[in-house]
C-alpha positions in Angstrom: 10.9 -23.1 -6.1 9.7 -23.6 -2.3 9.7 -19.9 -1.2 6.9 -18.2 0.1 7.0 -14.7 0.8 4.5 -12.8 2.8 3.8 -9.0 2.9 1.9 -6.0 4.7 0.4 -4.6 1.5 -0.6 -1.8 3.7 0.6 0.4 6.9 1.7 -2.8 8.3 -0.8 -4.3 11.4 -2.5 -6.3 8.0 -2.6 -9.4 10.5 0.3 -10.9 9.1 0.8 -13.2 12.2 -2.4 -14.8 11.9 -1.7 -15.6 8.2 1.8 -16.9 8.7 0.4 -19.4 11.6 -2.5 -20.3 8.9 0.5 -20.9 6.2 2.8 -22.3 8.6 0.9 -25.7 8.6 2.8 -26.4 5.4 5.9 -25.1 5.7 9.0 -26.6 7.2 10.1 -23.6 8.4 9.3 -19.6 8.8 11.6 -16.7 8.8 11.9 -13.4 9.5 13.6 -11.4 7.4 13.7 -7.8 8.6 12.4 -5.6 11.7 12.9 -5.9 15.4 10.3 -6.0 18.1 8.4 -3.3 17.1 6.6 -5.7 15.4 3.6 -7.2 16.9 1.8 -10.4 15.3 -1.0 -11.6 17.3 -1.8 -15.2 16.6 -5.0 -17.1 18.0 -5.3 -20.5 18.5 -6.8 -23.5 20.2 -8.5 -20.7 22.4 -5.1 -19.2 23.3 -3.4 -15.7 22.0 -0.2 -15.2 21.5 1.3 -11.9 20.9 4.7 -12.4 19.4 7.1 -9.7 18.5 10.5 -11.8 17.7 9.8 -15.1 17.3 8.1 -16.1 14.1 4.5 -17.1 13.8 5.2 -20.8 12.9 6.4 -21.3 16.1 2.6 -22.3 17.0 3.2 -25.4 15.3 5.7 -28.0 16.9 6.5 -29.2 13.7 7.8 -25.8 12.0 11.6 -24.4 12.8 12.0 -20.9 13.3 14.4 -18.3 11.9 15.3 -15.1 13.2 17.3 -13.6 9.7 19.9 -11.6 9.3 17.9 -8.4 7.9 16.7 -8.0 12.0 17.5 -6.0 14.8 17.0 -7.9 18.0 16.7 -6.8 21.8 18.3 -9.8 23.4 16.5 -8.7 26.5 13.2 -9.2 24.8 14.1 -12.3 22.9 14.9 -14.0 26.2 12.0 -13.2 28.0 9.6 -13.9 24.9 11.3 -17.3 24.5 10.3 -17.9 28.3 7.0 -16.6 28.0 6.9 -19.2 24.9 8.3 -21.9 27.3 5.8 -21.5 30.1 2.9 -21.8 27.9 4.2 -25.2 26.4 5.9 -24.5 23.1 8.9 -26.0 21.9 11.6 -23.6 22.2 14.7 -25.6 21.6 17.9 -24.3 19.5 16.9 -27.3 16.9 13.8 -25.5 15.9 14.6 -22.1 17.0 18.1 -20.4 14.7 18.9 -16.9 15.0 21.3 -15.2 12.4 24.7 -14.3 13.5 24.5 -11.6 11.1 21.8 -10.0 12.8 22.4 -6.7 14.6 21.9 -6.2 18.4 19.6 -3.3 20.1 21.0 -2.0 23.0 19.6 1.0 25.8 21.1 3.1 24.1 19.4 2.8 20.8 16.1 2.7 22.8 17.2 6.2 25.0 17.8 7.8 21.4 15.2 7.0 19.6 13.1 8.3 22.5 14.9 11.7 22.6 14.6 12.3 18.9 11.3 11.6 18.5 10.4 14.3 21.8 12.7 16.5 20.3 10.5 16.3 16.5 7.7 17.4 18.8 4.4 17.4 16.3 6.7 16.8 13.4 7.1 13.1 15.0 7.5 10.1 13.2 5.4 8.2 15.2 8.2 5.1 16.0 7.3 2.3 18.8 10.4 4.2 20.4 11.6 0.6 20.6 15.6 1.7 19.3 14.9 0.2 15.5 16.0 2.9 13.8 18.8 4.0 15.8 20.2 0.1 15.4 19.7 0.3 11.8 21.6 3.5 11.8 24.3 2.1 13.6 24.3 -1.1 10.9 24.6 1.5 8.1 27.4 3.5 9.9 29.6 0.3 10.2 29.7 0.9 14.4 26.8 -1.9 15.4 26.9 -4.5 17.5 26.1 -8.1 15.6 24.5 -10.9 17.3 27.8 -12.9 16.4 29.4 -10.7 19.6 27.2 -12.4 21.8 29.5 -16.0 21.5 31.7 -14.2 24.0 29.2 -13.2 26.5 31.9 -11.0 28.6 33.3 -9.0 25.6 29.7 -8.5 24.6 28.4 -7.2 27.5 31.2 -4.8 28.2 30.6 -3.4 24.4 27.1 -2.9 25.1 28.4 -1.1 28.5 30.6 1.4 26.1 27.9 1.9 23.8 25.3 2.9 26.9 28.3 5.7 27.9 28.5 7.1 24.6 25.1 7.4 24.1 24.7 9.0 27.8 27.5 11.5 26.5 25.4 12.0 22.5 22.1 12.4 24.8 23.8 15.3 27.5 25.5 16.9 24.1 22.9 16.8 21.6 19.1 16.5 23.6 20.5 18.2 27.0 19.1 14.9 28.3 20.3 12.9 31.3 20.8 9.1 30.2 17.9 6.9 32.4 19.1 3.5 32.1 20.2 2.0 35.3 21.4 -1.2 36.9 24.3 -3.3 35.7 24.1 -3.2 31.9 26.7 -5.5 31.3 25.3 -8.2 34.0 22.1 -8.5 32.4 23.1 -8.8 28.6 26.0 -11.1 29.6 23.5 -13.1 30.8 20.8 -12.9 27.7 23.7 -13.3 26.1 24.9 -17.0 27.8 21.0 -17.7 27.7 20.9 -17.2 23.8 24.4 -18.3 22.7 22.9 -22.4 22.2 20.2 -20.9 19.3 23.1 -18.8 17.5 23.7 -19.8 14.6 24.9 -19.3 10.3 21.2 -19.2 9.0 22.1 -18.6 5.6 23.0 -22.1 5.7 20.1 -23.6 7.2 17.9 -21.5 4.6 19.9 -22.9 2.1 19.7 -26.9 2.8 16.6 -26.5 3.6 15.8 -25.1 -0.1 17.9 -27.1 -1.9 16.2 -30.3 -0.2 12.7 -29.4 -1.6 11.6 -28.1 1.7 9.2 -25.3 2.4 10.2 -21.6 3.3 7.7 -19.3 4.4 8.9 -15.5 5.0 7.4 -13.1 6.9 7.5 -9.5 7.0 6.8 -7.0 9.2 5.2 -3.5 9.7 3.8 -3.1 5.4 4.9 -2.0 1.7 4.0 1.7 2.4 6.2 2.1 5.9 9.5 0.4 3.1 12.2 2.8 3.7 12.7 3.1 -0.1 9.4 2.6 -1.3 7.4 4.2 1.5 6.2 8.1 2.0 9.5 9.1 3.6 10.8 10.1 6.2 7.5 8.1 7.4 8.7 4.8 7.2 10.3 2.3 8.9 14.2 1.8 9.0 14.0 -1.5 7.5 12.9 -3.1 4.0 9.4 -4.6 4.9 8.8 -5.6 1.1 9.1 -9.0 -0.7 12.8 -7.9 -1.8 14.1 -7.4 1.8 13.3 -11.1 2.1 16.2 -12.0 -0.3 18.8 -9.7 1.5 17.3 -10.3 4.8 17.5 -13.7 4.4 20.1 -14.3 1.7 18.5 -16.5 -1.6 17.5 -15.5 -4.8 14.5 -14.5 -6.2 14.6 -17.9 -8.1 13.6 -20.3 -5.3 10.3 -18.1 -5.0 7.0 -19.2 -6.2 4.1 -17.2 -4.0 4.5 -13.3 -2.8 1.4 -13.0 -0.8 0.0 -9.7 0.4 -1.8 -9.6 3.1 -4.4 -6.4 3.3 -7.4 -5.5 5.7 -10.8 -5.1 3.9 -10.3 -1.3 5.2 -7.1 0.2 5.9 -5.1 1.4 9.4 -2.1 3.2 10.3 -0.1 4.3 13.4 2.2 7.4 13.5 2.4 10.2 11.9 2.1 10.3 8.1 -0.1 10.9 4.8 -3.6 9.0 5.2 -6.2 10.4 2.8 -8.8 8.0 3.7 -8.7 8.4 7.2 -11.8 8.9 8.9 -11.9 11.3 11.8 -15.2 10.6 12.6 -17.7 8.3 14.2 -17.2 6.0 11.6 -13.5 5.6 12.0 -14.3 5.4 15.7 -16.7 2.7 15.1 -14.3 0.7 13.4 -11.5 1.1 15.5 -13.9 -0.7 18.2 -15.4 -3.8 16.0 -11.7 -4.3 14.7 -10.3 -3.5 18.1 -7.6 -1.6 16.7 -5.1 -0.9 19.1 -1.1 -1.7 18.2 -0.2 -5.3 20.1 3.6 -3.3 20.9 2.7 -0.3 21.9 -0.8 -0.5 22.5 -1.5 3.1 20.4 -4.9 3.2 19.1 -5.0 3.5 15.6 -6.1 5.7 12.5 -9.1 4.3 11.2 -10.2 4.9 7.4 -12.1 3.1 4.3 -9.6 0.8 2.0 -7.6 2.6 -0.1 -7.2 0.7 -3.6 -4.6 2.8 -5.4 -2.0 2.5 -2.7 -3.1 -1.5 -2.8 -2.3 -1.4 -6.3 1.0 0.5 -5.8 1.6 -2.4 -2.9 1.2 -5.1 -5.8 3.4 -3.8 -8.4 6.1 -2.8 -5.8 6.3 -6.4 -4.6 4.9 -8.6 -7.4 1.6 -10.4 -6.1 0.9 -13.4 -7.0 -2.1 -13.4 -4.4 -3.7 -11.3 -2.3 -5.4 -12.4 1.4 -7.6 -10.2 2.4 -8.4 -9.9 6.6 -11.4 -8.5 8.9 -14.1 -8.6 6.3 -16.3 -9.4 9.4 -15.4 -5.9 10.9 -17.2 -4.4 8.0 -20.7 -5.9 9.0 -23.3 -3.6 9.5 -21.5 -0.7 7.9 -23.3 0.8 4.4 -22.9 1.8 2.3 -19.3 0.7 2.1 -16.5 2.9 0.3 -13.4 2.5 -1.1 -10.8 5.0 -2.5 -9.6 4.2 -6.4 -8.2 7.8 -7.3 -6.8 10.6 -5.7 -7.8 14.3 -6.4 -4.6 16.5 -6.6 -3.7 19.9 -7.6 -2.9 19.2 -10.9 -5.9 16.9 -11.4 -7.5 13.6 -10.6 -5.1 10.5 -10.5 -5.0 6.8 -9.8 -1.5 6.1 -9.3 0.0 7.2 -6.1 2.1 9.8 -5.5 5.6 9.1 -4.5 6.4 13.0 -3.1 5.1 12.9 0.3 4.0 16.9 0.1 1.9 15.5 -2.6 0.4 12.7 -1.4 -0.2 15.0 1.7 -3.0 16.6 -0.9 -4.5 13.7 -1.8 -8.2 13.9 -1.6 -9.4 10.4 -2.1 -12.5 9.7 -4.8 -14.8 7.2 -3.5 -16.5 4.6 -4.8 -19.3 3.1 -2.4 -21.2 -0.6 -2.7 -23.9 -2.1 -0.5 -23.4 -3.1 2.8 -24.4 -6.8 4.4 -25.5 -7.3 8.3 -24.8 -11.0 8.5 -22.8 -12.1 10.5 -19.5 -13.5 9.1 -18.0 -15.6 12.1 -19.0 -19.1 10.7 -18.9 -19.3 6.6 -16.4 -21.1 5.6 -17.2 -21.2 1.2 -17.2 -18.1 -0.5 -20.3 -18.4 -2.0 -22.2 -18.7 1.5 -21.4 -14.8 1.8 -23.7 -12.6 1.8 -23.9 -11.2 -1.7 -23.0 -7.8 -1.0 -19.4 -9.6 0.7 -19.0 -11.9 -2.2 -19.2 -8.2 -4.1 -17.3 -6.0 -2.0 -14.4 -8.8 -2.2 -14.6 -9.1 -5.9 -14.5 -5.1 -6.5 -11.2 -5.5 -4.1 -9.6 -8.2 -6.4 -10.3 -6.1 -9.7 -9.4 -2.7 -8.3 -6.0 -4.4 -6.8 -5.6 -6.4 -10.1 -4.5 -9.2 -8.1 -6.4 -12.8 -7.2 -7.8 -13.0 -3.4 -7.4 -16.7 -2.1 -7.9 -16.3 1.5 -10.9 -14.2 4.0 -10.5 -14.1 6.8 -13.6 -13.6 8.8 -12.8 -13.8 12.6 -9.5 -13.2 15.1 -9.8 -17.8 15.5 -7.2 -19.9 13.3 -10.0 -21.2 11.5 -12.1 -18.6 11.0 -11.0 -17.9 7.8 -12.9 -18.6 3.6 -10.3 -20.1 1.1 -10.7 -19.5 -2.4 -8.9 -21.9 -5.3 -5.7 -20.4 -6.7 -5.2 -20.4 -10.7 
């Protein structure tokens, strides 16, 4: 069973990049299994960043192939230039360790010019999106009238489909938005050409998932955005478009739950959302101000500063049944230095009474007024422990509280934005 899936257990930006890279040094290969490039893992290495929102995290290390699944939505404009950008720094970028699903579906302009115009047309009642076309692709998947990266092997009769589709959606944006379609240039010149450029890494992934299972190699998954933006399991219509949870890595990448052994959440030591959408433990205030600035929260796609709050530990535990735990990493424990008393969230005051289970109506969960628990604060600084038990004791605390309230084991801190900045724990 040589599976490893990894998962926001939160609003997604959990640092999921930084964990797959750490994981990625035993794994033959990483894939991702759902999303497009409104994802944004940052990884940090050897005194480099890279911000990567296509390509999985592995692709740090030389020694890990790469798979772009099937459960995607790719901008073949994007994926181009991020594979360049990957090329000029000195990364391997080669079709032998870099596989993109043929089953994937294709973004286009026009998914990006309507997912512009609905979101201005939702005015306050916006969903928040990276207005990066996701959801509009995804529509388009579930409508049967998509465009699949398989149309790219004939780069002429691709890029005169995405010329169609950029008319109709010029025609859908005049007729339903009273909008005036702004792409320009030649369309179907510049995704023939992304096209041509990415036709080598193209590719039946389902296959190489499979061999590489079935010959005792080592599969690491990775999500993106987190459990509570899961189109099903999320606060709707507050969500992504996509399945972000540890089951969308078995459609998104075709195997079966049977070659799986680890389901790893990942989860800051407080919490953070982007968008619009239920947060009770948001904190509009100098204190969620203060820790958007130590965690320098700002998105890596869109660069939206984000809603800052205390961690909330019934929609953890909600995060840990929905996907099945086995482990929990927990990330930017050092942001919390110098903040006390510390709270976290472990029921919800309602209308109808107190509860710690969270509520699946989204009018409801609007309502929620979160009950705190608080715990001690610590001032040391966290950069350099590597052992758990050189934490301060009020971290070694805090961290513990975390594991009990989510009901889950913790095995990894992180404790810095550096590869190796980070305290493992033994697994049982």
């Amino acid at each position: 069973m040589p599976a490893t899936i990894l998962v926001g257990a939160q609003w997604g930006d959990e640092g999921k990049g930084r964990i797959a890279d750490w994981l990625a040094r035993d794994a033959d290969a990483v894939a991702r299994y759902a999303g497009g490039d409104n994802a944004g893992h940052t990884v940090s290495a050897g005194g480099q960043t890279f911000q990567l929102h296509l390509v999985p995290s592995g692709v740090i290390h030389p020694h890990v192939r790469c798979i772009l699944g099937s459960g995607m939505v790719i901008n073949p404009i994007r994926l181009v230039h991020e594979l360049k950008l990957l090329d000029e720094r000195g990364i391997d970028i080669s079709p032998e360790r870099i596989h993109v699903s043929l089953r994937a579906h294709v973004i286009v302009p026009a998914h990006l010019e309507l997912d512009g115009a609905r979101e201005r047309a939702l005015g306050k009642a916006s969903i928040g999106t990276t207005r990066r076309g996701i959801g509009p692709a995804y529509q388009d998947k579930a409508a049967r009238t998509g465009l699949l990266v398989a149309d790219m092997l004939d780069p002429d009769r691709f890029a005169a489909s995405v010329q169609r589709a950029t008319e109709e959606a010029a025609h859908l944006l005049s007729a339903q938005y009273g909008l005036e379609s702004t792409t320009t240039g030649d369309l179907g010149l510049e995704y023939g050409q992304a096209a041509a450029f990415l036709r080598p890494y193209l590719t039946d992934t389902v296959a190489i998932v499979h061999d590489l299972l079935e010959a005792g190699g080592r599969l690491l998954c990775e999500g993106a955005q987190g459990t509570l933006l899961d189109l099903d399991h999320g606060h709707y219509p507050y969500v992504t478009s996509s399945s972000p949870i540890a089951g969308g890595a078995l459609t998104g990448l075709g195997f079966g739950p049977r070659e799986v052994d680890r389901v790893i959440g990942v989860a800051k030591a407080y919490a953070t959302r982007v968008g619009g959408g239920p947060f009770p433990t948001e904190q509009n205030n100098p204190t969620g101000d203060r820790l958007r600035a130590v965690g320098r929260e700002y998105g890596t796609t869109t660069g939206r500063p984000r809603r800052c709050g205390w961690l909330d530990a019934v929609a953890l535990r909600y995060a840990a049944r929905v996907n099945g735990f086995t482990e929990l990493i927990l990330t930017k424990l050092d942001v919390l230095t110098g903040f006390d008393p510390l709270a976290l969230a472990t029921a919800y005051d309602l209308p109808g009474g107190r509860t710690q289970t969270l509520p699946i109506h989204t009018g409801t969960f609007e309502q929620a007024v979160p009950v705190y628990e608080t715990l001690p604060g610590w001032t040391d600084d966290l950069g350099g422990v590597r052992c758990f038990e050189d934490l301060p004791a009020a971290a070694q605390a805090y961290v513990q509280h975390v594991e009990a309230l989510a009901g889950v084991p913790i095995s990894l801190i992180s404790v810095g934005p550096e590869r190796e900045q980070a305290v493992e724990r033994a697994r049982s």
